[in-house]
C-alpha positions as MATLAB code, in Angstrom:
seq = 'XXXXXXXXXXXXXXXXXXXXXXXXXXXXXXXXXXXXXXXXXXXXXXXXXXXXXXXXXXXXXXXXXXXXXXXXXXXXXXXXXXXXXXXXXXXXXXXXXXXXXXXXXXXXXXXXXXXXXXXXXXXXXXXXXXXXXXXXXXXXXXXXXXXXXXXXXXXXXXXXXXXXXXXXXXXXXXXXXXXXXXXXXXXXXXXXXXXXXXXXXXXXXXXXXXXXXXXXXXXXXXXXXXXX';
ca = [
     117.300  105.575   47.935;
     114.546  105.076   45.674;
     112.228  107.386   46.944;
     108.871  108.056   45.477;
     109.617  106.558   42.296;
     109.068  102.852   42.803;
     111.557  102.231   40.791;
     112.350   98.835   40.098;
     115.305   97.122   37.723;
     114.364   94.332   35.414;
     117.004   92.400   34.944;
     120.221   91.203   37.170;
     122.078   93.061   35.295;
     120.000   96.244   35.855;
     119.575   95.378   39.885;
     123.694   95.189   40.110;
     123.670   98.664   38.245;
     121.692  100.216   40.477;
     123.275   98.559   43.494;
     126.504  100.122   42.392;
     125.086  103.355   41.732;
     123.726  104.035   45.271;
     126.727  102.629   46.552;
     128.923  105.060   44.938;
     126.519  107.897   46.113;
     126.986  106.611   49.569;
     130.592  106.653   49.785;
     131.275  109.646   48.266;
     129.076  110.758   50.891;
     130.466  109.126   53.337;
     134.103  110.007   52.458;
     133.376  114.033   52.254;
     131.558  113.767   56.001;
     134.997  111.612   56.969;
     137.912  114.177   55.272;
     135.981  116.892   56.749;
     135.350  115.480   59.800;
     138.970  114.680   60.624;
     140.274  118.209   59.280;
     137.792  119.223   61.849;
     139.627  117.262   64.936;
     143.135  117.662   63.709;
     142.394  121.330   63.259;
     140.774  122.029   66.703;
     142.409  119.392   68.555;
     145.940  118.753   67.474;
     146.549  122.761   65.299;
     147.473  120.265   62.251;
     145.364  119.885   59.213;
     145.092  117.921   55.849;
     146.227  120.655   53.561;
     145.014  118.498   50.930;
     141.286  118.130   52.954;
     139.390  121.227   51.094;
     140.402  119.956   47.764;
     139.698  116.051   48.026;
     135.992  117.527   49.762;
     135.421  119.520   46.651;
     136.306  116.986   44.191;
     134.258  114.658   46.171;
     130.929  117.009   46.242;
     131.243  117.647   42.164;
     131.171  113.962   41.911;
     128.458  113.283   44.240;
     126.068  116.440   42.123;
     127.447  115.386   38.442;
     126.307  110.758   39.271;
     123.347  112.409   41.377;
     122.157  114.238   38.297;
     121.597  110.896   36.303;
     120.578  109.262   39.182;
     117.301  111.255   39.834;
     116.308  110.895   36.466;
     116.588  107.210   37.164;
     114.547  107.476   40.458;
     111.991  110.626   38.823;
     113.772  112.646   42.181;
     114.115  116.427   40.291;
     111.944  118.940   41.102;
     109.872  120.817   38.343;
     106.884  122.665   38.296;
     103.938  120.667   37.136;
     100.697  123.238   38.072;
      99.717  124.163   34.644;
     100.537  120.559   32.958;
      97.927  118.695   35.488;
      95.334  120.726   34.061;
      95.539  119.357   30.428;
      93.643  116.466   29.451;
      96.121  113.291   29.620;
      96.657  113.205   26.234;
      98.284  116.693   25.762;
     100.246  116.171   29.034;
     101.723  113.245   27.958;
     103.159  114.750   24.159;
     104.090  117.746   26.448;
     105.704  115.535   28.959;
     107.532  113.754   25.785;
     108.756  116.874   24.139;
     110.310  118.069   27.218;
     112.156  114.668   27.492;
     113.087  115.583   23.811;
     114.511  118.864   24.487;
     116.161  117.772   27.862;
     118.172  115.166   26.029;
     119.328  117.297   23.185;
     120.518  119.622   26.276;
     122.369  116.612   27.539;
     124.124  115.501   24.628;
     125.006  119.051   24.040;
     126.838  119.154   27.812;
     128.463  115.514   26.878;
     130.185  116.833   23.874;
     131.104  120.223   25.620;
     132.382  117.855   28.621;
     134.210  115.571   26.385;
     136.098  119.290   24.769;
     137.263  120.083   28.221;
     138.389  116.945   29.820;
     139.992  115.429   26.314;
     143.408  117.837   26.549;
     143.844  116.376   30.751;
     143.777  113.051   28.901;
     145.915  113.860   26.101;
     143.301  113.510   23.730;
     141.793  116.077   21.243;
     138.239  117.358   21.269;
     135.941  117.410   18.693;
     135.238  119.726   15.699;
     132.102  121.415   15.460;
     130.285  124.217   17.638;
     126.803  122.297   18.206;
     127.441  118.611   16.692;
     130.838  116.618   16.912;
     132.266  116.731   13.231;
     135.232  114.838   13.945;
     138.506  115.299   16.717;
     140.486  118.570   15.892;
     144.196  118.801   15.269;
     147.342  120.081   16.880;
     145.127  121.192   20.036;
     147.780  120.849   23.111;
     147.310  118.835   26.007;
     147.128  119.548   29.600;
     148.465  116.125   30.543;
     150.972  117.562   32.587;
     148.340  119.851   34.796;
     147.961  118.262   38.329;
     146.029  119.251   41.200;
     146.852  121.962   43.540;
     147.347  119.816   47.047;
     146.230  116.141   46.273;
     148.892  113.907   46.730;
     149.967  111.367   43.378;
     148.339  107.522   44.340;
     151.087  105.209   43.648;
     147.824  103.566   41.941;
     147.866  105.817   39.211;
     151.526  106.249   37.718;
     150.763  104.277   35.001;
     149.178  107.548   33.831;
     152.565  109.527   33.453;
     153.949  106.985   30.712;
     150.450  106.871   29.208;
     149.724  110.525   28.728;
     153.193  112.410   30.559;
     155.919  111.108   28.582;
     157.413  109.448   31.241;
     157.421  112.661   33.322;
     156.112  111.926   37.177;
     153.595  113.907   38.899;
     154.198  115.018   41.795;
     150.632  115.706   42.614;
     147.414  114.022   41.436;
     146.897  114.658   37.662;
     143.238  116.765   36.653;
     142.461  114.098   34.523;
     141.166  111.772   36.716;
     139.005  114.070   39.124;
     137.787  115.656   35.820;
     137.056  112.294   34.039;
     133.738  112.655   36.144;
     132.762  115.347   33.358;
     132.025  113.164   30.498;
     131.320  109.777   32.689;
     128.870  111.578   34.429;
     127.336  113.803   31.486;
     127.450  110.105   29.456;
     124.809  108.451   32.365;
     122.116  111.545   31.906;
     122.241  110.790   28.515;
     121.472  106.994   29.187;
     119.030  108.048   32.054;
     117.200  110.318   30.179;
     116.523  108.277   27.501;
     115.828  105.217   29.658;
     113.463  107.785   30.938;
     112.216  108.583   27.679;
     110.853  104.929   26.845;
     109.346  105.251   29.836;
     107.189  107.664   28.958;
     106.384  106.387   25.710;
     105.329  103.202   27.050;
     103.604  104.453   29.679;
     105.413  103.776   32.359;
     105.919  107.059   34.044;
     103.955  110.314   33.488;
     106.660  112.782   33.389;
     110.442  113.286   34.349;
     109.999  115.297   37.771;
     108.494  114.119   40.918;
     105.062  115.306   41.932;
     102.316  114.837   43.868;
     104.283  114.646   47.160;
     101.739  116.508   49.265;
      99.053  114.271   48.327;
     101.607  111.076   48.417;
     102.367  111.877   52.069;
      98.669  112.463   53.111;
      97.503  109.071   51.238;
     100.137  107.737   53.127;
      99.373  108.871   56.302;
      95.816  108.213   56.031;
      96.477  104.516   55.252;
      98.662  104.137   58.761;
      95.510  106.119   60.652;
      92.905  103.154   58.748;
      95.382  100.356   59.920;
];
């Protein structure tokens, strides 16, 4: 799944990361094309469905876009326009290519605080202070521990969550916090990606943060097989 990036881990550590990574991808993958397909037989075949099918497949897909995200900063898979930088000289492009790293990361950090404010309350925790720039966790905000999903069934795996955050209180069906704990997990790994991304470029490693050059790419390639 490494597409055009050659990317490459250095370390164990990093090749285990990755091999997670893409094996998350592929079973959340792999689990929406299963849920749907079987809501698909039972529904057609058998007039029965899993009323909880449409909201497990959701979850699923805003997990699979938020890791994907950091991901294909990892692998340099996003799209971008890149027409008017490949005319500048190489110097140019590559302060240009560095100050849009700069401003993509402040975005990020910006979306990890403002996802950290929205999933805290599921968790029973508090957001911070401050509009732009955590100042601090605010006070006497209330928390949504008690909202649950509208059709996924409670996991016997997770009740340690109602004396945790629910006072004890079960939940009868799965609690937001966990499907939304994606939010700032996910937010948190474009902020490491994009500055992983970011030494990159200063050490030369990579020209920009989008993928380019894929016409050309594909017609090297092609030309090689056609010489061999």
């Amino acid at each position: 799944m490494s597409g055009q990036s050659g990317y490459r881990a250095r370390t164990k550590l990093g090749h285990w990361i990755n091999e997670i990574e893409e094996t998350v991808i592929a079973l959340l993958l792999g689990l929406m094309t299963l849920v749907t397909f079987v809501n698909v037989v039972l529904r057609y075949g058998f007039n029965q469905s899993l009323i909880w099918g449409l909201e497990v497949t959701l979850i699923l897909f805003a997990w699979l876009v938020l890791f994907g995200i950091a991901y294909g900063f990892k692998v340099t898979a996003h799209l971008g326009v890149d027409a008017l930088i490949n005319i500048i000289p190489s110097r140019p492009r590559r302060m240009l290519s560095l100050l849009a790293a700069a401003v993509c990361l402040v975005y990020a950090l910006l979306l990890l605080k403002g996802a950290w404010d929205y999933w805290a309350p599921f968790a029973a925790l508090q957001p911070t202070d401050g509009r732009w720039l955590p100042t601090g966790f605010a006070e006497g905000v209330r928390d949504r521990a008690f909202y649950t999903t509208d059709q996924v069934p409670m996991l016997g795996m997770f009740r340690w969550l109602e004396d945790l955050i629910n006072y004890g209180d079960e939940y009868e069906k799965l609690p937001r916090v966990i499907p939304y704990a994606m939010l700032p997990f996910a937010c948190a790994m474009i902020v490491f990606r994009l500055v992983e991304a970011t030494i990159g470029l200063i050490k030369g490693e990579r020209e920009s943060l989008i993928v380019s050059h894929e016409a050309e790419d594909a017609v090297a390639d092609a030309a090689a097989l056609n010489k061999d």
